[in-house]
C-alpha positions in Angstrom: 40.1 115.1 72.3 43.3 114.2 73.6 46.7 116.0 72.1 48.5 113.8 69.9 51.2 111.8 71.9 54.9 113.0 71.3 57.4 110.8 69.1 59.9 109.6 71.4 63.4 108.6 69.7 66.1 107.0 72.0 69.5 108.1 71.5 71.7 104.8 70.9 74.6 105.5 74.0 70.6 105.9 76.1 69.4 102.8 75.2 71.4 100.5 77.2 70.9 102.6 80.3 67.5 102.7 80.1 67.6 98.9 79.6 69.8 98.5 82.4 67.6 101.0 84.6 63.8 99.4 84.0 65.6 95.4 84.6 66.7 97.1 88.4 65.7 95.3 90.8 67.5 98.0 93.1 67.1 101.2 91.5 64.5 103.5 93.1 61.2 102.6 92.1 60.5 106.1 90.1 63.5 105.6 88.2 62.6 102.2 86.9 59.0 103.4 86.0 60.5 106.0 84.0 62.7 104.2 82.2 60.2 101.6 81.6 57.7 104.7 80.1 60.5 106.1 77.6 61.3 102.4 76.2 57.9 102.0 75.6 57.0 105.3 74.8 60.0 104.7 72.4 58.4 101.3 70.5 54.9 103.1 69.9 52.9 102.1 72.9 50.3 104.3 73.4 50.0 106.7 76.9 46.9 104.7 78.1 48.2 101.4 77.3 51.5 101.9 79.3 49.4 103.8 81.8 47.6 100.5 82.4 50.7 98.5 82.2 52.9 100.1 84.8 49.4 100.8 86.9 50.5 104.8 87.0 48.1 107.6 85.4 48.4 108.4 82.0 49.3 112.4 83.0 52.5 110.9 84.2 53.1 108.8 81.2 53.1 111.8 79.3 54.7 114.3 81.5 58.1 111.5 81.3 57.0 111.0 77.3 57.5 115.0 76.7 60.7 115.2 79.1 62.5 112.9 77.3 61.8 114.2 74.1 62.4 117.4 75.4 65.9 117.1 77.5 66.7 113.5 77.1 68.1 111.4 79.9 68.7 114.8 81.7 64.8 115.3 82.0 64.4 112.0 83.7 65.8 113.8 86.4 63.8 115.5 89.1 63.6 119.3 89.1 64.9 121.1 92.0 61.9 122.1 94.2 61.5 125.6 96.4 61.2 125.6 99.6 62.5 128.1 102.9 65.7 129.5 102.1 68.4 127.7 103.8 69.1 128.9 107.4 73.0 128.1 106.7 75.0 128.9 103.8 78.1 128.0 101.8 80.2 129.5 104.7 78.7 126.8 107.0 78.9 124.0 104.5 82.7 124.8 104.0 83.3 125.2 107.8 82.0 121.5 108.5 84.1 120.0 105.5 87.0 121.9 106.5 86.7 120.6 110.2 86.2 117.0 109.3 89.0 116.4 106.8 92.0 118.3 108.3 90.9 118.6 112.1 91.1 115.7 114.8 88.6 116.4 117.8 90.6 116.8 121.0 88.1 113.8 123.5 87.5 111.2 120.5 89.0 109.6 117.8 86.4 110.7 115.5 84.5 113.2 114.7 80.4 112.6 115.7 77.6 115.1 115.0 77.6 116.1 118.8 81.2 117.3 118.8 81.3 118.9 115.6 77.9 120.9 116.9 79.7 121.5 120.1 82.9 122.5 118.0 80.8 125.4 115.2 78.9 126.5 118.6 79.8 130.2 116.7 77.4 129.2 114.1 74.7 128.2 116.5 74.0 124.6 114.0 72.7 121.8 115.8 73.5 118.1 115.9 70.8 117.0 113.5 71.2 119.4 110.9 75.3 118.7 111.0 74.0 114.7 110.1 71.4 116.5 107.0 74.3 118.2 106.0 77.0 115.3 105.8 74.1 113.3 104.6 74.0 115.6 101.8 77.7 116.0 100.9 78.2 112.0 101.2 80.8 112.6 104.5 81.1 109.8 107.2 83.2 111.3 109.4 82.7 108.4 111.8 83.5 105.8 109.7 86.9 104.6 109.2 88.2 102.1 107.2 92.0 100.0 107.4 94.5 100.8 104.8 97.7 99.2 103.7 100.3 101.0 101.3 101.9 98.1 100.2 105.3 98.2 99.2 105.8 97.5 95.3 107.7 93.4 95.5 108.3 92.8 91.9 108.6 89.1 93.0 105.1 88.9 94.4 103.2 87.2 91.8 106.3 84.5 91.3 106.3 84.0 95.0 102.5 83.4 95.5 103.1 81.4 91.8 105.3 79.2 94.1 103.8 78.4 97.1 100.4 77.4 95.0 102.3 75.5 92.5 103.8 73.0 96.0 100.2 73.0 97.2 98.7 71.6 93.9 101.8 69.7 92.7 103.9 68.7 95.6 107.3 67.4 93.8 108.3 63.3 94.7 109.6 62.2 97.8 109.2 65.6 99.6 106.3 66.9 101.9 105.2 70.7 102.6 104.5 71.8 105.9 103.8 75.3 106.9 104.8 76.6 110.0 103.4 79.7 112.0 103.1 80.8 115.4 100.2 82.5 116.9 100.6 84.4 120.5 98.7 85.4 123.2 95.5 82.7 122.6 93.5 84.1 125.2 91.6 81.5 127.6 88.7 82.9 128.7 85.0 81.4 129.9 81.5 83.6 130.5 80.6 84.3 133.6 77.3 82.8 134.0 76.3 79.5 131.7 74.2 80.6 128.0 70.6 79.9 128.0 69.6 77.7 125.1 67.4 78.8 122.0 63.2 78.7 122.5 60.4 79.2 120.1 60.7 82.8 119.4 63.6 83.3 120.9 67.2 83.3 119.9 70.1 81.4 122.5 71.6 84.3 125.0 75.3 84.4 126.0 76.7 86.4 128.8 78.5 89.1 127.7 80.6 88.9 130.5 83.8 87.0 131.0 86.5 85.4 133.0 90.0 85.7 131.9 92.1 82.5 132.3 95.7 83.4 130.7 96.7 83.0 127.3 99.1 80.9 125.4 101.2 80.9 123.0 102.1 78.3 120.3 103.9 77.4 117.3 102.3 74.8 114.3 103.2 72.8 111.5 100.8 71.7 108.5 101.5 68.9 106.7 99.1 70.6 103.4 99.0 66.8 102.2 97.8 65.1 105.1 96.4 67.4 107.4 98.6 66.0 110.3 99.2 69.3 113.0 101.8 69.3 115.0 101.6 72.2 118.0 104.2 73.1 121.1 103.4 76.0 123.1 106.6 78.6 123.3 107.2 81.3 125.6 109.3 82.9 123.7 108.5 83.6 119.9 112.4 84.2 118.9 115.1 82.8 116.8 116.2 79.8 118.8 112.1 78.8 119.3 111.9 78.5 115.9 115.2 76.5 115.3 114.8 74.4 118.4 110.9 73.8 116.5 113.1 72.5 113.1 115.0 70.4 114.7 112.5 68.4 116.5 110.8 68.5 112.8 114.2 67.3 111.3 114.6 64.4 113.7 110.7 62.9 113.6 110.3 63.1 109.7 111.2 60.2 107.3 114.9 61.3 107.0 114.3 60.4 103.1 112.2 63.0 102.3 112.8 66.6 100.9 110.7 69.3 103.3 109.4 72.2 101.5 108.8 75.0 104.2 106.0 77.8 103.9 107.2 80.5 106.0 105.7 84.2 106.3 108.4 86.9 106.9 108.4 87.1 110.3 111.5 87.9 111.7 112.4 84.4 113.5 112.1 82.8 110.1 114.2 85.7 108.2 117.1 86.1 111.2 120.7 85.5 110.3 120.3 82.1 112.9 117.9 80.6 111.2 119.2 81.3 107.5 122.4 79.4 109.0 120.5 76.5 109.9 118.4 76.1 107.4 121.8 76.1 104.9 123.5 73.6 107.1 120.4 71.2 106.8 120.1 70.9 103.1 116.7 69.0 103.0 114.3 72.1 104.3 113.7 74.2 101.5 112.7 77.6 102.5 109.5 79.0 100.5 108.6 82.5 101.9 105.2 84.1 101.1 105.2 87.6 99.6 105.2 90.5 102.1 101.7 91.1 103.4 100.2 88.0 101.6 100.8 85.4 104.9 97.1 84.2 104.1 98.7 82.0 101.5 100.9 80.6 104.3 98.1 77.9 105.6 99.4 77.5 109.2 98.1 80.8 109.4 94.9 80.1 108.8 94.6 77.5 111.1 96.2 79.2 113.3 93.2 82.0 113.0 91.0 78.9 113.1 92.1 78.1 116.8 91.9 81.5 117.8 88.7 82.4 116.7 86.9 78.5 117.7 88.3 79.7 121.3 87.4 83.5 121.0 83.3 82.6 120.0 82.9 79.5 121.3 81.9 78.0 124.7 85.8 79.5 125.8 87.5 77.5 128.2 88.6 77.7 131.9 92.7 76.9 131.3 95.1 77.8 128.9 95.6 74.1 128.0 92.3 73.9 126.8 93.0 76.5 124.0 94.7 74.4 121.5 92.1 72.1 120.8 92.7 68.2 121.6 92.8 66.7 117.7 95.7 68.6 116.9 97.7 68.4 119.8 100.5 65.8 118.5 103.6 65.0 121.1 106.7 64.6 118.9 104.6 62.1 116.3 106.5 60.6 113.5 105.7 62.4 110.6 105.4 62.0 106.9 104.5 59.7 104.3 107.0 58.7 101.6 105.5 59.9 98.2 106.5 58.4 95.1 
């Protein structure tokens, strides 16, 4: 006769886990069986019905059954097995955390399992078992990802607020334009021509190339329209800038208010161009918050042109890198809003 199955009561903060745990579609696949036993272990299933439910033998239905009654969500756990005794100790384990969080290695950048090896040759560790160990400890010594202390702007939110507010609700008789520059476009083409895609097989570029110059160029948006306006610059200064405005200033409808989204590069914050902009009353500075020039949308487009001439077919001249449909000669901008 079989013994009598164990009553299995789920603490309420457990229930919710559980839940969580036998709807993963992620979890490992012991863990969701598991959970899935206890919950209906829980609602009085019997250990041969869930058995034949889950498609698992009813020995482990009850070995999870008694755990959890035993040691609740702690016995879901696995038990630490035996095995050899570990060739290297704490001593070891400390020597490789303390090398890859306060030491640089003197060849690379970072720290691979081959130099730290080469490094703890006192300790006679290989490669591999440096990777189990850092495996074990959750350290990626070779991994490294960008950070940005940003400085606190107490304004940022009412900035950003600002620059939105003109894209969704541009005020009468005015237009927005952003303006950005982008430098050193690089023209380049592959050295040999790609070979198109077959059945079964994906299309091959050369991963070689051809350097052709680069060139650099300063934009304005018109958000409203989409009308771009390019002039390629040699120098990215003050007087670039200004000398960019005025040409703005002379081929817009003199009757309308131009609201300017500007990062804070330095030619748009220098003393020159504050002077000019106050002596021509109608361009109305709007400045994005530091590190937040995304919101500027010249950028972007800039970005756009860089990265259509970066991954695409690439092109033999530097004239070819600002692409044809956006390359305006002094047009006559804007359109009078009412």
């Amino acid at each position: 006769m079989s013994p009598r199955a164990r009553t299995v009561v789920i603490e309420p903060e457990h229930r919710g886990r559980l839940e969580a745990l036998a709807r993963s579609r992620t979890a490992p696949l012991r863990e969701v069986q598991r959970a899935r036993i206890v919950l209906a272990a829980a609602d009085g299933v019997a250990n041969a019905a869930i058995a034949r439910d889950l498609q698992v033998k009813q020995n482990t239905v009850r070995t999870w059954r008694n755990r959890y009654a035993e040691h609740g969500m702690a016995g879901l756990s696995d038990r630490p097995r035996t095995g050899r005794p570990a060739i290297y100790g704490p001593d070891t384990h400390l020597r490789i955390v303390a090398t890859v969080t306060n030491e640089l290695p003197e060849a690379d950048s970072v720290w691979s399992h081959r130099l730290l090896a080469e490094h703890l040759h006192a300790d006679g560790i290989s490669a591999c078992q440096i990777g189990r160990i850092l495996a074990d400890l959750d350290l990626k010594p070779h991994r490294v990802r960008g950070w940005l202390t940003r400085r606190a702007d107490p304004d940022f939110y009412r900035k950003a607020a600002d620059v939105c507010d003109l894209y969704l609700h541009p005020p009468a008789d005015s237009m927005v334009v952003c303006v950005d520059e982008k430098t050193a476009i690089a023209a380049r083409s592959r050295k040999h021509p790609d070979q198109p895609a077959r059945p079964g097989r994906i299309a091959r570029r050369e991963f070689e190339y051809v350097r052709h110059g680069t060139v650099s160029i300063i934009a304005a948006l018109d958000v409203h329209t989409g009308q771009v306006v390019t002039e390629q610059i040699t120098r990215n200064d003050s007087a670039t800038f200004i000398a960019f405005l005025t040409m703005l200033d002379a081929h817009i409808d003199p009757k309308l208010t131009i609201h300017l989204v500007l990062d804070n590069g330095s030619s748009h914050t220098s003393k020159a161009t504050r002077k000019w902009l106050r002596e021509h009353p109608r361009f109305q500075p709007h400045y994005t918050p530091a590190h937040a020039s995304w919101l500027d949308q010249a950028v972007r487009h800039a970005s756009r042109m860089s990265a259509v001439t970066l991954t695409g077919g690439g092109s033999t001249d530097v004239e070819g890198v600002v692409p044809g449909p956006v390359r305006v000669d002094r047009p006559r901008l804007g359109v009078r809003r009412g």
